[in-house]
C-alpha positions in Angstrom: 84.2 120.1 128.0 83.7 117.1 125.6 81.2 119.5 123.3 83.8 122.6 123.3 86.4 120.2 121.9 84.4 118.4 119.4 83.2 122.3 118.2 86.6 123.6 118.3 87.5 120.4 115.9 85.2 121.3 113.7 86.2 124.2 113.8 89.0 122.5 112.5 87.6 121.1 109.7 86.3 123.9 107.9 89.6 125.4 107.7 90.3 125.9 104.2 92.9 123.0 103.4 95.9 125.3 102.5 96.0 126.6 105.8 95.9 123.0 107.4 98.6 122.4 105.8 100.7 125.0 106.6 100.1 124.6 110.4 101.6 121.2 109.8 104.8 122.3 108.0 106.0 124.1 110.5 107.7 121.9 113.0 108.0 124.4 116.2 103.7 123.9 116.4 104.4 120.2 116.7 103.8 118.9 120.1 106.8 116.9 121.4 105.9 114.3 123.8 108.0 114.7 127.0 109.1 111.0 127.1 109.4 109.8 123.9 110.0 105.7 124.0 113.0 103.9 122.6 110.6 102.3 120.4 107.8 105.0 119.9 107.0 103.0 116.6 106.1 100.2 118.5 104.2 101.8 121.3 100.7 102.0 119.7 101.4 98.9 117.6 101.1 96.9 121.6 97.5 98.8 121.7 96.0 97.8 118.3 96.9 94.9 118.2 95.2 93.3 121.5 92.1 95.5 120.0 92.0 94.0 116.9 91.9 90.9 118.2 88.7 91.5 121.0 91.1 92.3 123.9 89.4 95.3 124.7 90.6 95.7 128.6 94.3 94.6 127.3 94.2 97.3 125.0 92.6 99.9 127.3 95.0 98.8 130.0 98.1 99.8 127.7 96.4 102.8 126.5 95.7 104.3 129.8 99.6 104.1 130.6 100.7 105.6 127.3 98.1 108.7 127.9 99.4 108.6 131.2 103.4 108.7 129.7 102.6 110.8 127.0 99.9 113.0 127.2 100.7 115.4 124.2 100.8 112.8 121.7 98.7 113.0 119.3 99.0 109.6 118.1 97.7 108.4 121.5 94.5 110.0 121.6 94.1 108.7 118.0 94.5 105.4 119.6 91.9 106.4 122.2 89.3 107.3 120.1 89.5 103.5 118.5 89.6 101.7 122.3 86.8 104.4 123.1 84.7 103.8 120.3 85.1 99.9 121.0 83.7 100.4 124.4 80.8 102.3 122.9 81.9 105.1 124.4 80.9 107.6 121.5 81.0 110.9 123.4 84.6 109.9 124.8 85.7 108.9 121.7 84.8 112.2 119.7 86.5 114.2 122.8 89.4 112.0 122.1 89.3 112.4 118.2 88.8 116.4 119.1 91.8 116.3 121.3 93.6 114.4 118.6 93.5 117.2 115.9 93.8 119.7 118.5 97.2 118.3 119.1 97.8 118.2 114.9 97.1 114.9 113.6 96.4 114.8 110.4 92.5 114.5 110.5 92.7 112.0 107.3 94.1 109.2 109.6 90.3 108.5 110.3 88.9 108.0 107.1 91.8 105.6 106.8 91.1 103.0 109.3 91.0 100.5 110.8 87.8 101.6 109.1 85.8 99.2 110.9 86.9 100.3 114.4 85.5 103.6 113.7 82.1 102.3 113.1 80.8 103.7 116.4 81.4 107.1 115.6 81.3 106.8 111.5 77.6 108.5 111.9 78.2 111.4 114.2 78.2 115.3 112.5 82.2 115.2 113.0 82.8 112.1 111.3 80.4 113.0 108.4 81.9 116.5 108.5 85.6 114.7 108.0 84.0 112.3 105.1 82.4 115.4 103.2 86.0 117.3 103.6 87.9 114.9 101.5 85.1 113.7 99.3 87.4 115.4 96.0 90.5 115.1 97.0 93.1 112.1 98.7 92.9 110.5 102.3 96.8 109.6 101.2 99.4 110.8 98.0 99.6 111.5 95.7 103.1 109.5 95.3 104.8 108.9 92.4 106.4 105.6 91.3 108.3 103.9 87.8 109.0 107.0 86.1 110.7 107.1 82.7 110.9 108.7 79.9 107.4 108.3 78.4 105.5 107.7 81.7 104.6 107.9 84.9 102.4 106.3 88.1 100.5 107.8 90.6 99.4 106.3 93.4 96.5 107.5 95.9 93.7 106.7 98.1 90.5 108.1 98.5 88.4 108.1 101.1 85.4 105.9 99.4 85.3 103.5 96.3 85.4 106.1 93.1 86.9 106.7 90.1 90.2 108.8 89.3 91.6 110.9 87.1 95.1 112.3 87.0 96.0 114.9 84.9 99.4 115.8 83.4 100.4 119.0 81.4 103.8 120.6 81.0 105.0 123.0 83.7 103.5 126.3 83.4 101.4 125.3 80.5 97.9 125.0 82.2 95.7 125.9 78.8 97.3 123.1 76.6 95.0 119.6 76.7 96.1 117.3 79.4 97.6 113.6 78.8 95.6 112.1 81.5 95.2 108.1 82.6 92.5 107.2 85.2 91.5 104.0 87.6 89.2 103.4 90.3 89.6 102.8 93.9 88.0 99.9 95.4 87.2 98.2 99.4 89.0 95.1 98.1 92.2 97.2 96.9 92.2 99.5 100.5 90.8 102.6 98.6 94.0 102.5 96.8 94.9 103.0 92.9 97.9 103.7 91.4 97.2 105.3 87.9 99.6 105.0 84.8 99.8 107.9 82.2 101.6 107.5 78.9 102.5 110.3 76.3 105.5 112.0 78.0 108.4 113.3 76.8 111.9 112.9 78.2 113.4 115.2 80.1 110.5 117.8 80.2 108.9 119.2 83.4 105.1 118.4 84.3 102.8 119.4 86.7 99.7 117.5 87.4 96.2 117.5 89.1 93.8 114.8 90.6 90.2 114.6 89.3 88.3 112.1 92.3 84.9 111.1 91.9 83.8 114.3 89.7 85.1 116.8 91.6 87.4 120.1 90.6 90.7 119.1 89.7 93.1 119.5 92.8 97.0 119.8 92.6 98.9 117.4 93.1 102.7 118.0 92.4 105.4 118.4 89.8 108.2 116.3 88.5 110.4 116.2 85.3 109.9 112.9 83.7 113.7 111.0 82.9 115.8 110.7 80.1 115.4 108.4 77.2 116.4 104.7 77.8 120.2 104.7 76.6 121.0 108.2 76.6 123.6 109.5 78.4 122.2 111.4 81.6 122.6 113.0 85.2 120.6 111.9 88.0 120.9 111.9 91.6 119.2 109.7 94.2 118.8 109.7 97.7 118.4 106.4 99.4 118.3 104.8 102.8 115.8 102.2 105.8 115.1 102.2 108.7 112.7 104.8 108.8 110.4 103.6 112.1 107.4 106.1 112.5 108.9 108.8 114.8 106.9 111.8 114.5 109.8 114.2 115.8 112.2 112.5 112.7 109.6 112.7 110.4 111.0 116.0 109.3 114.0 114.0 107.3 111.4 113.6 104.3 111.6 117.3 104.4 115.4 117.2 104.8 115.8 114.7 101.8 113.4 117.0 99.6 115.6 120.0 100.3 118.5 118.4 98.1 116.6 118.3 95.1 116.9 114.6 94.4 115.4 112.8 90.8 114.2 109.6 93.0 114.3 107.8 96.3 114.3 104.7 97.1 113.7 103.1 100.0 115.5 99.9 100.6 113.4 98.0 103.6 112.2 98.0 106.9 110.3 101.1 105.6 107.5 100.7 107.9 108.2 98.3 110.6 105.3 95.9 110.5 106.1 92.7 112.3 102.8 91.4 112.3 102.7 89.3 108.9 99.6 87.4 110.1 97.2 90.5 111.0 96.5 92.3 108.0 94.6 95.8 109.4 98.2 96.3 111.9 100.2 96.0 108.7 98.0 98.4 106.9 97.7 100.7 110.7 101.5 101.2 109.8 101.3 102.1 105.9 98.6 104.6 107.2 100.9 106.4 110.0 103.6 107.3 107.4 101.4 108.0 104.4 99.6 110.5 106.3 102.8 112.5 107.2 102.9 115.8 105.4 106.7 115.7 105.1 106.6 112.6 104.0 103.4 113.7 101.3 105.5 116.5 100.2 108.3 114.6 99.3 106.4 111.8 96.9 104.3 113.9 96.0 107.2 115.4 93.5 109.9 112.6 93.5 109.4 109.1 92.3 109.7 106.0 94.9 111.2 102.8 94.6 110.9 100.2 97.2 111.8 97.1 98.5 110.7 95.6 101.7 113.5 93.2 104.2 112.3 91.5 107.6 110.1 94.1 109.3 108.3 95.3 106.5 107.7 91.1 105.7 107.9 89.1 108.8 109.4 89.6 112.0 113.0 90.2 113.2 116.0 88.0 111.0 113.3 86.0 109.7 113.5 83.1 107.1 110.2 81.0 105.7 111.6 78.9 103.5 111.2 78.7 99.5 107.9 78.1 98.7 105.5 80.9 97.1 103.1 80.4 99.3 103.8 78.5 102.7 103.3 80.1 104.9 100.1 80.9 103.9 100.6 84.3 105.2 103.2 85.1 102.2 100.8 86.2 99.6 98.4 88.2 102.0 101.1 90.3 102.5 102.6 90.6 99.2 99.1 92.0 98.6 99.2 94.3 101.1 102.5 95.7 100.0 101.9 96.1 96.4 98.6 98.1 97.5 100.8 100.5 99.0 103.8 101.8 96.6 103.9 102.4 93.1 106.7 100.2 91.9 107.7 99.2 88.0 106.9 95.5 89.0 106.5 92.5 91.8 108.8 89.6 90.4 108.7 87.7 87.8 106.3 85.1 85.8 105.9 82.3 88.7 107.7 84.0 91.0 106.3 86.9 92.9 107.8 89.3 95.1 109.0 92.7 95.8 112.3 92.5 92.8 112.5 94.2 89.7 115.0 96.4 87.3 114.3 99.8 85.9 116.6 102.1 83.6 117.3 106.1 83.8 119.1 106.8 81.0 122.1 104.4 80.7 121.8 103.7 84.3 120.4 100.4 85.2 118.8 99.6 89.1 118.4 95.9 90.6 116.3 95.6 93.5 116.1 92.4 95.3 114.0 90.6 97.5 116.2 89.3 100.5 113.5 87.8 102.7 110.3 86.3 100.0 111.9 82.9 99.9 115.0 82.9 102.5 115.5 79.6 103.7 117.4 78.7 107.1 121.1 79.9 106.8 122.4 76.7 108.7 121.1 74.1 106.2 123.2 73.1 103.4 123.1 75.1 100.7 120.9 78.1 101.9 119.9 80.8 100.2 118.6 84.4 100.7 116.9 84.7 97.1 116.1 81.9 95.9 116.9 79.7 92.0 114.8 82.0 89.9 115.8 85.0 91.6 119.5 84.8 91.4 119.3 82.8 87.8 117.2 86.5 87.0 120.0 88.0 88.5 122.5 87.0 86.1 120.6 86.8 83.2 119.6 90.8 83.6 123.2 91.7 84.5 124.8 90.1 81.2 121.9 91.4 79.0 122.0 95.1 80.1 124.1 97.3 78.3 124.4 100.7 80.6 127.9 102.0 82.0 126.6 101.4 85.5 124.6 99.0 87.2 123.0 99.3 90.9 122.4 96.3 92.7 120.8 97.0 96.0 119.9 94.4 98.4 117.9 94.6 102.2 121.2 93.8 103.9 124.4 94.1 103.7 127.0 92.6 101.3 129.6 92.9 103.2 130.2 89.5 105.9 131.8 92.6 108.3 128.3 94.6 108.6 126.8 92.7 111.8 129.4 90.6 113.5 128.6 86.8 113.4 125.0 87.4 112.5 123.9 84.9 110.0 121.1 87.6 108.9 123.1 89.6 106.3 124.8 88.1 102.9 127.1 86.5 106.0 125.0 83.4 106.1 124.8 82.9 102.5 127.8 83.0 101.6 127.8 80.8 98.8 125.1 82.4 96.7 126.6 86.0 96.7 129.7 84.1 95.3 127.5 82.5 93.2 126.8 86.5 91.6 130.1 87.5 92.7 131.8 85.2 90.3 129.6 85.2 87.6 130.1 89.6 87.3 133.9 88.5 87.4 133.4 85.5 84.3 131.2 87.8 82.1 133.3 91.2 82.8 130.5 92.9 84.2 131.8 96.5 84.7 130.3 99.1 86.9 128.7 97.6 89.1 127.9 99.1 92.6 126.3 97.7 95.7 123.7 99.6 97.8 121.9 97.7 100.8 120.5 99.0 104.0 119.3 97.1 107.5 121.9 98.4 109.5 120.9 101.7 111.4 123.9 103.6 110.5 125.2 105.0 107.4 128.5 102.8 105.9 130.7 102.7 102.9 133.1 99.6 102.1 135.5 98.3 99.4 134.7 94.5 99.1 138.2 93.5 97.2 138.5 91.0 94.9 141.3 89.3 94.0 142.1 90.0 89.9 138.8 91.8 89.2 137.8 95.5 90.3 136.8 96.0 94.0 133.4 96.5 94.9 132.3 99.5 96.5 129.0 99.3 98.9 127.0 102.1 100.1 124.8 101.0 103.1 122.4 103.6 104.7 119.7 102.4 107.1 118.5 105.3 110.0 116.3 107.5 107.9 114.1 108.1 110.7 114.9 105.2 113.4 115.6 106.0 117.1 117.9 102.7 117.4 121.5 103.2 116.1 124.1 100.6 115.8 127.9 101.2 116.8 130.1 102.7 113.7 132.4 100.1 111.9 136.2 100.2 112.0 136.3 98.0 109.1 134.6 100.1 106.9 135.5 103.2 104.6 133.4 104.9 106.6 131.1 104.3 109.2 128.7 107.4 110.6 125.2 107.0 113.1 125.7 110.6 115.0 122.1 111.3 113.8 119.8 109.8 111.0 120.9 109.8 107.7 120.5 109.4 104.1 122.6 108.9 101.3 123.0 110.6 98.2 124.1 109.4 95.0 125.0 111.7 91.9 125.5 110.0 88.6 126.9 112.1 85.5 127.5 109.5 83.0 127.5 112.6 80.5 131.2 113.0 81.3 133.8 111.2 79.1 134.3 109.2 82.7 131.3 108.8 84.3 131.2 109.8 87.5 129.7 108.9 90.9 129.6 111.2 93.5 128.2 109.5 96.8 127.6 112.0 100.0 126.5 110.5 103.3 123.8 113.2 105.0 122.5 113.3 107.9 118.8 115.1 109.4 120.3 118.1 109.2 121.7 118.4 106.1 124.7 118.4 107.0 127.3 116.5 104.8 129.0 114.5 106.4 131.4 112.5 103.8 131.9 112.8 100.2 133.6 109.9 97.8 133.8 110.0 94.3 134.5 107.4 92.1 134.9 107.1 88.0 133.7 104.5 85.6 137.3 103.8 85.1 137.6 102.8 89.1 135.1 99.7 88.1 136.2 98.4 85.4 139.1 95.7 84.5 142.1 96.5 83.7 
């Protein structure tokens, strides 16, 4: 039995790639475990991380249940192979790596690691089979990150330390000479790169191809690079959290890809980590999602921009205090998060993090960091961002000159979002009306707030008295099984099914206009509210 599976996943392997891949679109050939946890994304987190640590008959012990529980899920025998391999068990652990791509799981998850918990089997005809495979083309990506105007990045990891190519020509123009950048992958960087290439033109569609260690160029996807900084534009971006690795929700990435947006961005707890001390778990859960061919399809084409809040960073509602670098965990996994997304920066000078600003057009994003250097919301005086981030804050706000202006936050802005909970903009109360009050002295107009953490999809009006109300558009269930209860209080409050939302901008109009659609896995819309510039300015 165990060398008919390891030939049929061979087999397997010499599939041409194409045809791989369109097994995996097609989401009636995905097995569907019969009793799907509450938590599925934390189920073979309780596995690897007793392994990781030496606890091999902890982790075997939890294994053994889950196979029991779920025997059709693919993630589980990929967890098998590892305790397998661990117990030296090599011709177990190829019938469970067999069995695992039997089942559809996508066979770069074991050139991606943990890399040394393969060692076992690293030497076997399969595994070389699997390394020769992907030798010219990515283990993960490509995904695209900080488009504008004149550039673009593209991040991607290989399956050994090489050196990469990307290459960029306008759409349907192959025989024209290619603006290309290149990098290198490394052990130190996680096989990662992201590559920068310069030389683009606004508003003009590419296409472009991957050149890794020498090989034929290979496709990689297509995108049409923004407008000019200032210039009037129309964009429209999907956005959302809370997307917990569940394989049967996966398919929103394909749902989200299907409305065409310019961007996404993904606004925390993208992951679902909580682990901030054991770096190969953190990277385990970067790994499950980046090897998702929904989700591949979807960066592939459209530009990400994230942020990270509590589970991405810490644990659940956690604070750390100010400092950079106590605990001494905080950088480690700054590190590990930059090695994973493609974003226009990581803080400022002195202060590092996940924040930054970008511009499409004459639209202008914020993106904070909520949890970097939260301190205790019951001391005096707490505060989510800390000094240089909010004094940033300001000083970008009253600098920028764009119509509108999206500050997006981790959590919510609202004090109504979570009850009592201190963990929202609730327990710092006077820093937001620190910001709050500064957008009223300097007239900042058009300003919107867009936050996630709640696993629901909400819109509010935040009045204030004498100045413009603030609107907030909260979407956090992208692919999580949780759901919190819907929101009197609020505009609206929806968490049916997962959900995105959708923002379209059109500051082209002599009123620029905002057109903000809540939509769930389906596609179905499910609210529409459209605001003008006029609406968010002072009268």
């Amino acid at each position: 039995m165990t060398a008919m599976r390891v030939m049929l996943a061979i087999s397997f392997l010499l599939l041409p790639l194409g045809a791989v891949w369109a097994q995996e679109k097609t989401k009636e050939q995905q097995p569907k475990p019969p009793n799907t946890p509450k938590q599925y994304k934390r189920v073979h987190q309780r596995i690897l991380k007793p392994l990781l640590g030496g606890k091999v008959v902890r982790a075997r012990s939890i294994l053994d249940a889950a196979v029991k529980r779920d025997p059709l899920d693919p993630e589980t025998w990929f967890l098998k192979t590892i305790v397998d391999a661990a117990e030296g068990k090599v011709e177990d652990a190829l019938a469970a790596m067999s069995r695992a791509l039997e089942l559809k799981l996508p066979p770069e998850r074991f050139l991606a690691g943990p890399r040394k918990l393969f060692a076992p089997i690293a030497k076997t005809k399969l595994f070389e089979m699997l390394e020769a495979r992907f030798a010219h083309r990515p283990v993960h990506g490509p995904m695209l990150g900080d488009l504008t105007g004149k550039s673009v990045k593209v991040w991607l990891r290989t399956a050994k330390a090489c050196k990469v190519e990307v290459l960029v020509h306008p759409k349907g123009d192959g025989k024209s000479k290619p603006i290309f950048g290149h990098a290198a992958t490394t052990a130190a960087s996680d096989f990662t790169t992201v590559v920068q290439v310069n030389g683009l033109t606004p508003k003009t569609e590419y296409e472009y191809s991957l050149r890794i260690d020498g090989g034929d160029p290979v496709r990689g996807g297509a995108f049409k690079s923004f407008a000019k900084k200032g210039d009037m534009c129309q964009l429209r971006v999907a956005f959302g959290g809370g997307s917990g690795y569940v394989p049967e929700h996966e398919r929103m990435w394909d749902t989200i890809r299907s409305f065409k947006p310019d961007m996404i961005m993904l606004l925390g707890d993208n992951v679902y980590i909580d682990a901030p001390k054991h770096r190969e778990l953190q990277r385990y859960c970067y790994y499950r999602r980046q090897s998702r061919p929904e989700f591949r399809r979807l960066v592939a084409n459209i530009p990400v921009y994230s942020i990270w809040d509590d589970h991405d960073f810490g644990t659940n509602d956690c604070f750390h205090g100010a400092e950079i670098d106590k605990p001494a965990w905080k950088p480690k996994v700054l590190e590990v998060y930059t090695q994973n997304w493609a974003n226009p920066g990581y803080g400022i000078p002195k202060t590092p993090g996940c924040f930054y600003d970008f511009q499409v057009g004459n639209l202008f994003f914020m993106m904070l960091d909520g949890r970097h250097y939260r301190t205790d919301p019951k001391i005096e005086k707490p505060s989510m961002l800390g000094e240089p981030q909010a004094n940033w804050i300001r000083y970008r706000l009253a600098e920028v000159r764009t119509p509108l202006k999206m500050v997006c936050s981790p959590v919510p802005w609202t004090f109504d979002a979570k009850g009592k909970s201190l963990d929202t903009w609730n327990g710092f109360q006077e820093e937001r009306k620190g910001i709050f009050d500064f957008i009223g002295g300097y007239k900042v107009e058009g300003v919107v707030l867009l936050s996630a953490d709640r696993h629901r999809t909400d819109i509010w009006k935040l009045p204030r008295p004498e100045h413009y109300p603030f609107t907030e558009f909260n979407s956090s269930r992208l692919t999580n099984q949780h759901v919190h209860p819907t929101m009197a209080k609020a505009q609206f409050s929806y968490n049916k099914k997962q959900s995105f939302g959708l923002i379209e901008f059109d500051t082209e109009a002599q009123n620029p206009k905002i057109t903000m659609k809540v939509i769930n896995i389906d596609g179905e819309v499910v609210h529409t509210l459209n605001l003008r510039y006029s609406d968010l300015c002072y009268k």
